[in-house]
C-alpha positions in Angstrom: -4.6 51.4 85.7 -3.5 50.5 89.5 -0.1 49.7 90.0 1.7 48.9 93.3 5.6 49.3 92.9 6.4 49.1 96.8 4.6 45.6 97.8 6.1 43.2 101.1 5.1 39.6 100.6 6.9 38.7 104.0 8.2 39.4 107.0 12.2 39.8 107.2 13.3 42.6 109.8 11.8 42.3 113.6 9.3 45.6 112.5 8.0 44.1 109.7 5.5 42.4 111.4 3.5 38.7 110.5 0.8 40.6 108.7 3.0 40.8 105.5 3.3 37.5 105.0 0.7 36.4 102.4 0.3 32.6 100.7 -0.9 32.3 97.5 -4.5 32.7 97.5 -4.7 35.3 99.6 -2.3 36.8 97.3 -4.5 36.7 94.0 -7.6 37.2 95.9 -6.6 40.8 97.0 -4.7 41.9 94.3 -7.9 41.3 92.1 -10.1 42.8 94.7 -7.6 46.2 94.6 -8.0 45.7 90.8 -4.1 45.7 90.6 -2.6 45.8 87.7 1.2 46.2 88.2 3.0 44.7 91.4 6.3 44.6 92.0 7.5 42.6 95.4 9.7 44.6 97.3 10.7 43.0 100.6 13.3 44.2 102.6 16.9 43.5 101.9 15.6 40.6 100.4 14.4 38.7 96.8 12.6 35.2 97.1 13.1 34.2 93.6 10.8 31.2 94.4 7.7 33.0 96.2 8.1 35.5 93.6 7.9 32.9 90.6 4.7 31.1 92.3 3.2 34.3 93.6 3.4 35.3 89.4 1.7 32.3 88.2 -1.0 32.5 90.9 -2.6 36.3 89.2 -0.8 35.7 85.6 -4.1 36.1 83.7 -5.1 39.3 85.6 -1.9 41.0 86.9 2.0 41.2 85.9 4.6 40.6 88.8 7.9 42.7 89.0 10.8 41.6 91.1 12.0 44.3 93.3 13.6 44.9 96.8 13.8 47.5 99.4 17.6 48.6 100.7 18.5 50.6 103.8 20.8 53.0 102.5 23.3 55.1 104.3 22.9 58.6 102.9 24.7 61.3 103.7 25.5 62.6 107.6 25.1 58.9 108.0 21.4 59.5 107.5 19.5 56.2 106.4 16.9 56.1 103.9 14.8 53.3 102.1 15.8 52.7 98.0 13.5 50.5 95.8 15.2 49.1 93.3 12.6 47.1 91.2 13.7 44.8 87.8 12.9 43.9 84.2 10.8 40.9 84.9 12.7 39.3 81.6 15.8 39.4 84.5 13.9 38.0 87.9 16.3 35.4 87.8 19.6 36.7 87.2 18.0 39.7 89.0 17.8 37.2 92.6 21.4 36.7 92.0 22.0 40.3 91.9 20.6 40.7 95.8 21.6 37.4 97.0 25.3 38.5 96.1 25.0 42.3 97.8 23.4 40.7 101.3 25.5 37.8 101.5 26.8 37.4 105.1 25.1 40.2 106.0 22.4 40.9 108.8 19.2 41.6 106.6 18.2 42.9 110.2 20.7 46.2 110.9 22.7 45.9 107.8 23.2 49.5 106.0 24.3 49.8 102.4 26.4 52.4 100.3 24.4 53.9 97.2 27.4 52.7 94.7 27.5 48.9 96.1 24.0 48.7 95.2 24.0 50.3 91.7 27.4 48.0 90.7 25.7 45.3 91.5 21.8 45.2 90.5 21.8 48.5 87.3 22.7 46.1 85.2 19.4 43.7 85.4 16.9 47.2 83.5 16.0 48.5 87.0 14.4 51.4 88.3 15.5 53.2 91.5 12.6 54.3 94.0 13.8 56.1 96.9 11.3 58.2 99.8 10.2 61.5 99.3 8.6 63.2 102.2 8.6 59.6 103.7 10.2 58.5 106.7 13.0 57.0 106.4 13.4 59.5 103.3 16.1 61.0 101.2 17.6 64.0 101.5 18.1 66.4 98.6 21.9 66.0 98.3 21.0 61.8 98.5 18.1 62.3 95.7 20.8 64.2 93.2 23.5 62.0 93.8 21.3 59.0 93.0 20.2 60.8 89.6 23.6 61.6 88.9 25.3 58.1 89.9 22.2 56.6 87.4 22.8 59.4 85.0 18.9 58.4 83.4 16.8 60.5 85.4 13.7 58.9 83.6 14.5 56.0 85.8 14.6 57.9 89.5 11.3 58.1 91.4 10.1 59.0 94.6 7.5 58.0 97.2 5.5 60.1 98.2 3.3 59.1 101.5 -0.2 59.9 100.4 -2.1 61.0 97.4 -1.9 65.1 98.6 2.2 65.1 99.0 2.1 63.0 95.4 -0.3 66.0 93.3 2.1 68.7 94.4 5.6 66.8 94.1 3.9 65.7 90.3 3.1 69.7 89.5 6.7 70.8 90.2 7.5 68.2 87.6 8.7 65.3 89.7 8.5 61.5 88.9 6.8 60.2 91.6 4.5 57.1 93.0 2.6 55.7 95.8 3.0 52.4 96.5 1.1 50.4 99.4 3.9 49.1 101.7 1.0 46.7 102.8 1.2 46.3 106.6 -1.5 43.6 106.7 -2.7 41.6 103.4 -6.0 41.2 104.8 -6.8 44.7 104.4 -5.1 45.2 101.2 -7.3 46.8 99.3 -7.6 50.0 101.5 -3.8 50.8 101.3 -2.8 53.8 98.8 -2.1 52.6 94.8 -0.6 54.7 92.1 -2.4 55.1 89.2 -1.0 55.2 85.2 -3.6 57.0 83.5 -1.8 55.7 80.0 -2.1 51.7 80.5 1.7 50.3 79.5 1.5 46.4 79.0 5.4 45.9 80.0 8.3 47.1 81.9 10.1 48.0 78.8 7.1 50.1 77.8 6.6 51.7 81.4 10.2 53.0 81.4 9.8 54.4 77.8 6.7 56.4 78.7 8.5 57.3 81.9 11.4 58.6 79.7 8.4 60.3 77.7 8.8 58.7 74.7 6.9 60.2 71.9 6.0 56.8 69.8 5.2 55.5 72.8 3.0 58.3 74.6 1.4 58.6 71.2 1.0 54.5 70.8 -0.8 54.3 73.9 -2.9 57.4 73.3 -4.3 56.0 70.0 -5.2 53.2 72.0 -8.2 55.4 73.6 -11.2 55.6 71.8 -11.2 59.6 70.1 -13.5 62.1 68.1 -12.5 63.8 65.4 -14.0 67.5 66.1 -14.2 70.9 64.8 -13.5 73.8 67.2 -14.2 77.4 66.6 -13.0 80.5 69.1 -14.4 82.9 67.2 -16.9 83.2 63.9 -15.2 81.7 60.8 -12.2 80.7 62.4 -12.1 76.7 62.9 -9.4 73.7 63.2 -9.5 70.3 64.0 -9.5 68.7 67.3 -9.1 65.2 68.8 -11.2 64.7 71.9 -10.4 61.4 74.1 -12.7 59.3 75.9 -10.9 60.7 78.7 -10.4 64.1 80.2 -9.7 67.0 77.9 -8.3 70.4 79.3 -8.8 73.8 77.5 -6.5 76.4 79.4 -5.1 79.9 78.7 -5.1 83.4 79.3 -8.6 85.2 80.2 -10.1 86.2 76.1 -8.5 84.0 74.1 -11.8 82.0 73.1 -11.5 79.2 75.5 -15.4 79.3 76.2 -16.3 79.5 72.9 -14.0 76.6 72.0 -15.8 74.6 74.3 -19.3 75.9 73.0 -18.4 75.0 69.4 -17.2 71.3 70.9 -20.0 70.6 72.4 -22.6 71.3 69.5 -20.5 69.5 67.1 -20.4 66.4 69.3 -24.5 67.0 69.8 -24.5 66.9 65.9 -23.0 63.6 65.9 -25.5 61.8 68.1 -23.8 62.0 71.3 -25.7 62.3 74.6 -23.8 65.2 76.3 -24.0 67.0 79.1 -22.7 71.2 79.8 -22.0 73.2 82.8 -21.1 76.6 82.6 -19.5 78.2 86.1 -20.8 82.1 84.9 -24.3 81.1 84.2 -25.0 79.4 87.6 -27.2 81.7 88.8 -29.4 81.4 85.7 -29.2 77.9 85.5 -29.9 77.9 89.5 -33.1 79.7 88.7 -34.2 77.4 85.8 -33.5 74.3 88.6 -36.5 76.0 90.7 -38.5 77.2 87.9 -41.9 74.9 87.8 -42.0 74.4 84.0 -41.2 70.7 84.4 -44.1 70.4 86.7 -47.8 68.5 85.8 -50.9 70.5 87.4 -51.5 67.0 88.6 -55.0 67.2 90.7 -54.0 64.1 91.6 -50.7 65.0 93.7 -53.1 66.3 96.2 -55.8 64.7 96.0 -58.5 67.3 94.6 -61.1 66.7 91.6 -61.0 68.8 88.8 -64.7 69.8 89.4 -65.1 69.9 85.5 -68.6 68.8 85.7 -69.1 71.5 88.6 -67.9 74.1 86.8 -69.7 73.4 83.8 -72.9 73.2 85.5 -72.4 76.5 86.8 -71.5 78.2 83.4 -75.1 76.1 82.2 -77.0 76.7 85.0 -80.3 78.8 84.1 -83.1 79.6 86.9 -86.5 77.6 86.4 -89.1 80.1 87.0 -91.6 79.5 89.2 -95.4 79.8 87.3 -97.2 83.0 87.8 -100.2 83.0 89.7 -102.1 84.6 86.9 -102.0 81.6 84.8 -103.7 79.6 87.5 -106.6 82.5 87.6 -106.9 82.5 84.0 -106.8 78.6 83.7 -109.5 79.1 86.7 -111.5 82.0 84.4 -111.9 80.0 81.6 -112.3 76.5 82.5 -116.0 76.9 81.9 -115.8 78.3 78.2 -115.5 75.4 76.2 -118.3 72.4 76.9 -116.4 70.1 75.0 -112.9 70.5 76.6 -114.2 70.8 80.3 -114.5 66.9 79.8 -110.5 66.6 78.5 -109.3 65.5 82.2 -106.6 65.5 80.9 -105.9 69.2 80.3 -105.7 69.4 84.5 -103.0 66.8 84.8 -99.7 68.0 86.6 -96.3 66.9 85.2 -94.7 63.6 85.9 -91.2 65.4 86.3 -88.0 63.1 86.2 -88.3 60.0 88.1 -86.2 59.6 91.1 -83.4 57.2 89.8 -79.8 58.2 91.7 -78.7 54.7 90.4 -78.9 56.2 86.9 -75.7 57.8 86.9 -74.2 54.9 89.0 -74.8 52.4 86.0 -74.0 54.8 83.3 -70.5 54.7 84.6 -70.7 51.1 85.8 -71.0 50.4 81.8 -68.5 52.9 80.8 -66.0 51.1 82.7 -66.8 47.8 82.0 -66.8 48.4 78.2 -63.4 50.0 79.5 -62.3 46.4 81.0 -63.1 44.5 78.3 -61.1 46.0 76.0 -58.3 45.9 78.1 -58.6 42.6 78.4 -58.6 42.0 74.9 -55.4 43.9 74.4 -53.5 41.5 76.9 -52.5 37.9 75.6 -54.2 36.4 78.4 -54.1 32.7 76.8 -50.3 33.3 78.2 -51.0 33.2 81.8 -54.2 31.3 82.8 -55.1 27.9 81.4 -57.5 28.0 78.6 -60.6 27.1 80.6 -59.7 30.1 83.1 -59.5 32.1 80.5 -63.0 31.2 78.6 -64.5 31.7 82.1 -62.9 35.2 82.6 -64.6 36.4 79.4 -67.5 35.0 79.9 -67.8 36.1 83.6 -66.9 39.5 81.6 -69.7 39.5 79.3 -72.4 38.5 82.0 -71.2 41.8 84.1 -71.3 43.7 80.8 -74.8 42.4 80.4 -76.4 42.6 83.3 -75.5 46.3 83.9 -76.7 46.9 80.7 -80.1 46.0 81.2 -80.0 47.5 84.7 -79.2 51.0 82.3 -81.7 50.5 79.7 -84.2 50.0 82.3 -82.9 53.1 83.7 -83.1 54.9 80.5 -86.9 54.0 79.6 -88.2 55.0 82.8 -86.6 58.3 82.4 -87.6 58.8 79.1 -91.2 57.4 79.6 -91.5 60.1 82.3 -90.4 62.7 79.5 -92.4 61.5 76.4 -95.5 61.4 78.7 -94.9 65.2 80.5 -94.5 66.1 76.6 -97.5 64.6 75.2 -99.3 66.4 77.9 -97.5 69.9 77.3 -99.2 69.5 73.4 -102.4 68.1 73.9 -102.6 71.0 76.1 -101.9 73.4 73.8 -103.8 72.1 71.3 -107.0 72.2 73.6 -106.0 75.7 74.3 -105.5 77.0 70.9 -109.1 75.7 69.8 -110.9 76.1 73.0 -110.5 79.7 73.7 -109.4 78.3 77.4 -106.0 77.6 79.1 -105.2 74.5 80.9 -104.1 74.2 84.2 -100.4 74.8 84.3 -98.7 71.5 84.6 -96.4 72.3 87.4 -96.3 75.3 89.7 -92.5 75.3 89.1 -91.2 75.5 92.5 -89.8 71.9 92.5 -87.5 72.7 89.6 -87.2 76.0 90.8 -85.3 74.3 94.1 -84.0 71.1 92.6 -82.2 73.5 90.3 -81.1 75.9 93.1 -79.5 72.8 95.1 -77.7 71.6 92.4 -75.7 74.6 92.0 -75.0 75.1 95.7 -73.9 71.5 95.6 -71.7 72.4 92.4 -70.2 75.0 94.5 -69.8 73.8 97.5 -67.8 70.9 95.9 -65.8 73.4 94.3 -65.0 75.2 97.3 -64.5 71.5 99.2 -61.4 70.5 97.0 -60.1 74.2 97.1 -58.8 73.2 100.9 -57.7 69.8 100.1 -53.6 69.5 102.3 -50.7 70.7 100.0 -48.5 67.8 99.2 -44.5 67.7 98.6 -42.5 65.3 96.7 -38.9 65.6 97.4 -35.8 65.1 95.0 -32.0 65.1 95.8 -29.9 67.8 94.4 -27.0 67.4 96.0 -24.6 67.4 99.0 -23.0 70.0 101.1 -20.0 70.0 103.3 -21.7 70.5 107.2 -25.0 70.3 105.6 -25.4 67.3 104.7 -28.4 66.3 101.4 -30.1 68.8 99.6 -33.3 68.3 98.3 -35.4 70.2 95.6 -39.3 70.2 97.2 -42.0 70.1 94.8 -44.8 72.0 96.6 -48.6 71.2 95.3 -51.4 73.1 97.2 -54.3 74.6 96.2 -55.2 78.5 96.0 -54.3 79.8 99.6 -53.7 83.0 101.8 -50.0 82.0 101.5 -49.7 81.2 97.5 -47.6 83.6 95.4 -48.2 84.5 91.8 -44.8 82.3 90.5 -46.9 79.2 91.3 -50.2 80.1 88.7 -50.2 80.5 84.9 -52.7 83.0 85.4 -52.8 86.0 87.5 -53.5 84.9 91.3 -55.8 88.1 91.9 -58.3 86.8 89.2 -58.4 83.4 90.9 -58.8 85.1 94.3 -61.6 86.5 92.9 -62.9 84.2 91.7 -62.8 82.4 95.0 -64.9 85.3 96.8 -67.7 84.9 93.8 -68.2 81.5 94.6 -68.1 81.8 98.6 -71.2 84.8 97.2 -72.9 82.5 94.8 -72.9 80.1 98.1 -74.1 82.7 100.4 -76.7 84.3 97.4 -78.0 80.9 96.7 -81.9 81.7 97.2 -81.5 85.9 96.0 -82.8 87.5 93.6 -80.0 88.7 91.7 -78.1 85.0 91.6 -78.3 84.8 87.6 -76.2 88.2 87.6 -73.8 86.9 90.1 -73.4 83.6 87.6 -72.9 85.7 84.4 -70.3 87.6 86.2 -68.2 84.4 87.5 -68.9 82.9 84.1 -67.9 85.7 82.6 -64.4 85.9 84.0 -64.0 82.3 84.0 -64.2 82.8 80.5 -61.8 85.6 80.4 -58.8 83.9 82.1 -59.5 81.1 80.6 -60.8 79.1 83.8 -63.0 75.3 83.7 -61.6 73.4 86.3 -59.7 73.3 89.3 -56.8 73.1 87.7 -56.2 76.7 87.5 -56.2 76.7 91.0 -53.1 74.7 92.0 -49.8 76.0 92.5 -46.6 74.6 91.7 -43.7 75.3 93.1 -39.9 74.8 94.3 -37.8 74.9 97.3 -34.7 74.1 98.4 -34.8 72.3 101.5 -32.3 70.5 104.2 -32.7 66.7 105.2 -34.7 68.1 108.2 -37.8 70.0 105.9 -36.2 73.4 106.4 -35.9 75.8 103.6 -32.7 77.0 103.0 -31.3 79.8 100.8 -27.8 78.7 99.2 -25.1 81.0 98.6 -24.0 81.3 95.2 -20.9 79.1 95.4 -23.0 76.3 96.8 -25.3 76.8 93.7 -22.4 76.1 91.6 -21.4 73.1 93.9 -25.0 71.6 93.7 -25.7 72.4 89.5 -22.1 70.9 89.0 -23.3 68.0 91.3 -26.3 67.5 89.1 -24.9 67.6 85.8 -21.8 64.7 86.7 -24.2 62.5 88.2 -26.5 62.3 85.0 -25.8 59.8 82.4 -24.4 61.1 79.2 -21.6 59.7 76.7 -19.7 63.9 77.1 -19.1 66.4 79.5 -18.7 69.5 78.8 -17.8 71.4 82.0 -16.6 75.5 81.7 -15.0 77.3 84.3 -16.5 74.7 86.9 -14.2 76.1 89.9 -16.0 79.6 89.9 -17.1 80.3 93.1 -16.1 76.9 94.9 -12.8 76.6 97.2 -9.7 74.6 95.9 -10.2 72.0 98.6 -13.6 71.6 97.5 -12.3 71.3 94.0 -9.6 68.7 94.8 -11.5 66.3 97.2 -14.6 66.5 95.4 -14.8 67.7 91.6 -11.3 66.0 90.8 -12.2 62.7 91.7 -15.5 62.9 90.1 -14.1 64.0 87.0 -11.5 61.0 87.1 -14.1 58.6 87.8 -16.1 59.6 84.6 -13.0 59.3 82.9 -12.2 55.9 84.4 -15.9 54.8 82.3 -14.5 56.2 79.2 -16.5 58.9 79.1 -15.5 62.3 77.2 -14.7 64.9 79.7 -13.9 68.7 78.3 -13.0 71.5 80.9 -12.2 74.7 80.2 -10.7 76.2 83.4 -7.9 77.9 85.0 -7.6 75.7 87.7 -4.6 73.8 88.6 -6.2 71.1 90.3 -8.2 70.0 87.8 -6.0 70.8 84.5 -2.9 69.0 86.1 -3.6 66.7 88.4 -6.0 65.4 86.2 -3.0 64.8 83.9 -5.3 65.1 80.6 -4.9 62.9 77.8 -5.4 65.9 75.6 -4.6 69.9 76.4 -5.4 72.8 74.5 -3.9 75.6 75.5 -4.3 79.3 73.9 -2.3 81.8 73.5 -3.4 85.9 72.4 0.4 87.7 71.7 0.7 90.4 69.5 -3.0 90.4 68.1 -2.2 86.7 67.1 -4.1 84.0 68.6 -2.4 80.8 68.8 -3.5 77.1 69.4 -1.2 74.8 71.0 -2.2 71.1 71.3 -0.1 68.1 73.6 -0.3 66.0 77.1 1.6 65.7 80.1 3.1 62.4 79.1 5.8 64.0 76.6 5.2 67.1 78.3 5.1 68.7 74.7 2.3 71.3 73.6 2.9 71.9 69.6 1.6 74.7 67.4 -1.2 73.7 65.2 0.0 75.7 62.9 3.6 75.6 63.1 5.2 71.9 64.3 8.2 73.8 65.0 7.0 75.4 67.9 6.9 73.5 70.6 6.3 74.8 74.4 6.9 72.8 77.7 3.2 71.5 79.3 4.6 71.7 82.6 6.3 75.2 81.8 3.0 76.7 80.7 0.8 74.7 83.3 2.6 77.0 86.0 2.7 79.7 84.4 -0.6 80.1 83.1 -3.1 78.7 86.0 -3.7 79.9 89.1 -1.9 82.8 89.4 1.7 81.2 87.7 4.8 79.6 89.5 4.4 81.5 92.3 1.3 79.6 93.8 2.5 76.4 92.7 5.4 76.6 95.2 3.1 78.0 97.7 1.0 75.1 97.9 4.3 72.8 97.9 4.9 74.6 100.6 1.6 74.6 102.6 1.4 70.8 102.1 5.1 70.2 103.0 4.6 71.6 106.5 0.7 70.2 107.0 2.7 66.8 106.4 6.0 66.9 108.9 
C-alpha cells in the first residue's frame, strides 16, 4: 500500500511556493488518483488543525489522514536540517496545541529550533520523528544518533531518503527509512515519489508496532495474505512443510544446499493442486532459447502462403497409366476379314468409332457447386436464424436456399446422364463387337485409334505437374510475434518464416529429409520435360515410388517452417546469451498464470538490469496477488523485494538446515529447532552477493552518484 508521510497542503515560508496549496477536491481527487493510502500533512513549522480536519473527511472512505509538521532544526556546527514529526491521529487535536505552543511568537519564516524543545513539547501526543537522509537540508550522523538517543525508541526514528535508489540501499544496511512526496505542485501529484508498506497496517498504532517489528503483529498482517500450504523436498525422501504467499517468496543460501530442487518440488506440488504456473530456470536458457525457435508449434498451413496442396495432382500422377495408341495391325486384320462373314458385313454397327466422354467442363463446376450448397444449408440449419431476421425473411432465406439447391441439382444430373449415356453406349458397342467377332471368325474395326486418349491423358499429367511446380514458387510469407525488449535495441520479435522448397531452405525447416524433396523436385521438372518420351511410365514409377517412400502426397511436405529472431527494422539478429535470459524471463512474467516460479533469474543479466527491470516486474505480479518463488543469490531481488516469506538454507557440518522468516521481524527460525533463531538482515549480507562487503560497496557507489 502507498503511503505519503511528508505531504504540504500549503504554502507558509516564501520558498514554498502557491503550488502547495490544495482545496478540498483537488485534494481527494489526487490522492485517489496516486492510490494513497496513508497521508500525513506535514507543512512547515506549522499544523492547521482545521484544514487538516476537513481535508480528512473529504478522502475518509478511501484514505486515513495523519497530522504531522516539518521543523527547521539546528543541528550540530549550527547546521540546519528538516525533522518530521508526524502524530497519533487519536491526538490531532491536542497534537495542534503541541505546535501552536512551540511556534508561538515565532517567525514560521527563519525561525530555527533546538531538537529537545521540540521533543518536550510534541513526544508526548504517540509521534514519530522523520528527519533527511541524504536529503538537502539533511542530518548529520552525530544529529541522527542524538535524535535516537534523545527518543530512546529507535523503532520510531526514520529517514528520508530522496529517491527510490538512495532508499533500497539505506533499507539493506538495515535502516528505517521512507520516501515521502514533499509535493511541489498538487496538480501533478501523482508523479511525485510514494513509499510503499508491502504489509498493509490499518492504524497508526499498528504502523508503529510493525515498525517496532512486532511479532503478533508481523504475523497478524501476514495471515491476512492469501497462502498455500506446500510440500518442499531438497533432496529424495527428505520433505517439510512450506507456506507460500500470494506474494513474493525468496529461497536463498549457499551454492548445493538444494535450493533448486526446493523450488522444483514447489512448483510440481502447486501444479498438483490445479494451479496455473509458470517456471524459469536461469541455467537452462540456452535450451529453453532453443525450444523458443524450435518450429514444433508451427501448422504446415498451405494457406500462410498461399499454395494448394495439389492433392488431386499428386494423386493423378501416382494413377496416371499411358492409353496406348491401337496397332496398326488390328486395322489390317479388321480390313482382312471384313469380307468373311456375309451376315456380319451387314452389322454397321461393328464399324462404329467410340463416342468418348462428352465435352462437359461444367461437370466439375456443378459437382462442387452442390457440394457446397448442401454445405450451406446445413450451416444454416445449425444457426437459430428465427433470432435475427423476421420470420418471413427467414422462410424466404430457406426457400431461396432450396431453389439454389435444386436447380444445380438438375444442372448435375443432366450432367451426369450425358456422361454416362456416352459410356453405356461406347460399352454396348465394345460387346456387340465382340460378340460379332467371336461368332464371325472376323474382327471389327477398332473403335478408336487411341491417339485422343493417348494425348488427353498425356496433358493431364503435364497439367498435374505443371500445377505442382506453379505453387512450389508461391512468395514466402512471415508472421511476426513479440518476444521481448532490449535496452538500445529496442522490440524483439520471433519471425515465423513459411516458404516453399527453395535454393535457400535448410533441413531444420522439413520433417523429411530436404535432399529427397529436392529430388523430387528435379523428377517432376523431367516428367515436364519427358512428357511425350518413351520411357515416361518409368520416370512416373520412379517419382511414385519415392513419394511413397518418404511418405509424400501433397505439397505439404514441401513447406518449410521456421524461426528467427528479428529487430523492429526486419533484421536478423543473433542474441548473446544474457539477452536470451533477458527475453525468456520477459516471456514467462508477461504470461498469465496464478505462480511463478523463477530460479536463478539474474544469471547472465547486469544488476542494473535486474533492479530497473526484473524487480519491478516481480513486485508488480505481487501487487495482483500472484505467487512469486525465486530462488537466487541476488540481492536486489531477495531484499529489496522485502519477501513476505524467506527460506534460507544452510549445509554446516554435513547437516543441512532450513530456516524460515521475513524481513518484517527480521527473524529466520529453524524448522526444526524454534530455538534457533538467525537475523534476516544478518544472513541477507552475508549470504548474497558476495556478503557485507558488496553491500557497503554499493552504499557507497550510490552515495557519491547522488551528492
Amino acid at each position: 500500500m502507498k503511503i505519503d508521510l511528508h505531504c504540504h497542503t500549503k504554502q507558509i515560508k516564501s520558498g514554498d511556493g502557491e503550488g502547495r496549496n490544495v482545496s478540498p477536491e483537488l485534494f481527494r481527487e489526487k490522492i485517489i488518483n496516486a492510490n494513497v493510502k496513508i497521508v500525513a500533512i506535514t507543512n512547515h513549522n506549522a499544523f492547521d488543525y482545521g484544514q487538516y480536519t476537513v481535508l480528512r473527511d473529504t478522502v475518509a472512505d478511501f484514505c486515513t489522514v495523519w497530522p504531522g509538521v516539518e521543523i527547521d532544526i539546528l543541528g550540530s556546527n549550527n547546521k540546519k536540517y528538516h525533522l518530521i514529526v508526524v502524530a497519533n491521529p487519536e491526538n490531532a487535536e491536542a497534537f495542534a496545541h503541541g505546535v501552536s505552543a512551540l511556534f508561538g511568537g515565532k517567525n514560521l519564516e527563519t525561525c530555527k529550533l533546538c531538537l529537545q524543545e521540540v521533543y518536550d513539547n510534541l513526544h508526548g501526543y504517540d509521534v514519530i520523528y522523520i528527519s533527511h537522509l541524504h536529503k538537502s537540508p539533511g542530518i548529520s550522523e552525530e544529529d541522527r544518533l542524538a535524535l535516537q538517543q534523545l527518543v530512546g525508541d529507535p523503532s520510531r526514528v526514520f529517514g528520508e531518503t530522496a529517491d527510490h535508489r538512495s532508499l533500497g540501499v539505506f533499507a539493506n544496511h538495515d535502516f528505517s527509512v521512507l520516501i515521502g512526496s514533499d509535493v511541489k505542485d498538487w496538480n501533478h501529484y501523482e508523479e511525485c515519489s510514494f513509499a510503499e508498506l508491502r504489509l498493509p497496517v490499518e492504524s497508526f498504532s499498528q504502523f508503529c508496532l510493525l515498525a517496532k517489528r512486532d511479532n503478533v503483529v508481523v504475523d497478524t498482517l501476514l495471515n491476512k495474505k492469501q497462502a498455500h500450504e506446500l510440500t518442499a523436498s531438497p533432496y529424495k525422501n527428505v520433505m517439510f512443510p512450506l507456506k507460500l504467499y500470494a506474494d513474493v517468496n525468496i529461497i536463498f543460501g549457499q551454492k548445493g544446499t538444494g535450493k533448486s530442487e526446493i523450488l522444483q518440488s514447489l512448483y510440481q506440488d502447486m501444479l498438483s493442486h490445479g494451479v496455473v504456473c509458470e517456471k524459469y530456470t536461469g541455467s537452462e536458457r540456452d535450451e529453453d532459447f532453443g525450444d523458443l525457435l524450435s518450429n514444433r508449434d508451427m501448422d504446415r498451413d498451405l494457406t500462410k502462403t498461399g499454395a494448394n496442396s495439389c492433392e488431386a495432382e499428386f494423386a493423378a500422377i501416382f494413377e496416371w497409366c499411358d492409353h496406348a495408341p491401337t496397332l496398326f495391325t488390328n486395322y489390317k486384320n479388321w480390313y482382312k476379314t471384313r469380307e468373311n462373314n456375309t451376315n456380319k458385313s451387314r452389322m454397321k454397327i461393328t464399324e462404329t468409332v467410340s463416342l468418348g466422354d462428352p465435352n462437359l467442363p461444367a461437370f466439375g463446376i456443378h459437382a462442387q457447386d452442390h457440394k457446397n450448397v448442401n454445405a450451406a444449408i446445413s450451416a444454416v440449419e445449425r444457426i437459430n436464424v428465427d433470432a435475427y431476421l423476421a420470420h418471413e425473411n427467414v422462410a424466404m432465406l430457406r426457400e431461396l436456399l432450396g431453389r439454389l439447391q435444386k436447380s444445380i441439382l438438375c444442372n448435375l444430373q443432366t450432367d451426369i446422364i450425358e456422361k454416362y449415356a456416352h459410356q453405356l453406349a461406347d460399352y454396348s458397342i465394345e460387346q456387340i463387337k465382340l460378340h460379332a467377332d467371336k461368332n464371325s471368325d472376323t474382327l471389327s474395326k477398332p473403335s478408336s485409334c487411341g491417339f485422343r486418349d493417348f494425348a488427353i491423358g498425356r496433358l493431364k499429367l503435364r497439367n498435374a505437374v505443371d500445377c505442382i511446380l506453379l505453387n512450389l514458387v508461391t512468395p514466402q510469407q512471415n508472421e511476426r510475434v513479440c518476444l521481448g525488449e532490449l535496452e538500445d535495441k529496442g522490440k524483439i520479435y520471433i519471425n515465423k518464416r513459411y516458404r516453399m522448397l527453395c535454393a535457400d531452405s535448410k533441413t531444420a525447416e522439413f520433417d523429411c529429409g530436404i535432399m529427397g524433396l529436392r529430388y523430387l523436385v528435379g523428377m517432376l521438372t523431367t516428367i515436364r520435360k519427358d512428357i511425350f518420351s518413351a520411357n515416361l511410365a518409368t520416370t512416373i514409377a520412379t517419382f511414385t515410388e519415392k513419394c511413397s517412400e518418404t511418405n509424400v502426397a501433397s505439397l505439404k511436405s514441401f513447406l518449410g517452417l521456421s524461426k528467427q529472431i528479428v529487430l523492429d527494422t526486419g533484421d536478423e539478429y543473433k542474441p548473446s546469451n544474457g539477452e536470451k535470459g533477458i527475453l525468456l524471463l520477459q516471456q514467462k512474467l508477461d504470461k498469465e498464470a496464478d505462480a511463478y516460479f523463477l530460479d536463478e533469474p539474474e544469471l547472465g543479466m547486469g544488476n542494473s538490469y535486474i533492479d530497473t527491470n526484473i524487480r519491478p516486474r516481480i513486485t508488480a505480479l505481487a501487487k495482483r496477488h500472484k505467487v512469486v518463488v525465486v530462488a537466487t543469490h541476488n540481492a536486489n531481488i531477495a531484499v529489496r523485494t522485502l519477501p513476505y516469506t524467506s527460506i534460507f538454507r544452510v549445509h554446516q557440518n554435513g547437516v543441512y538446515t532450513t530456516y524460515v522468516g521475513n524481513p518484517f521481524n527480521d527473524q529466520l527460525v529453524n524448522i526444526d529447532d524454534p530455538q534457533d533463531v538467525r537475523s534476516w538482515a544478518e544472513e541477507s549480507m552475508h549470504t548474497l552477493e558476495g556478503g557485507k562487503e558488496a553491500f557497503y560497496e554499493r552504499k557507497t557507489i550510490y552515495e557519491s552518484t547522488n551528492n
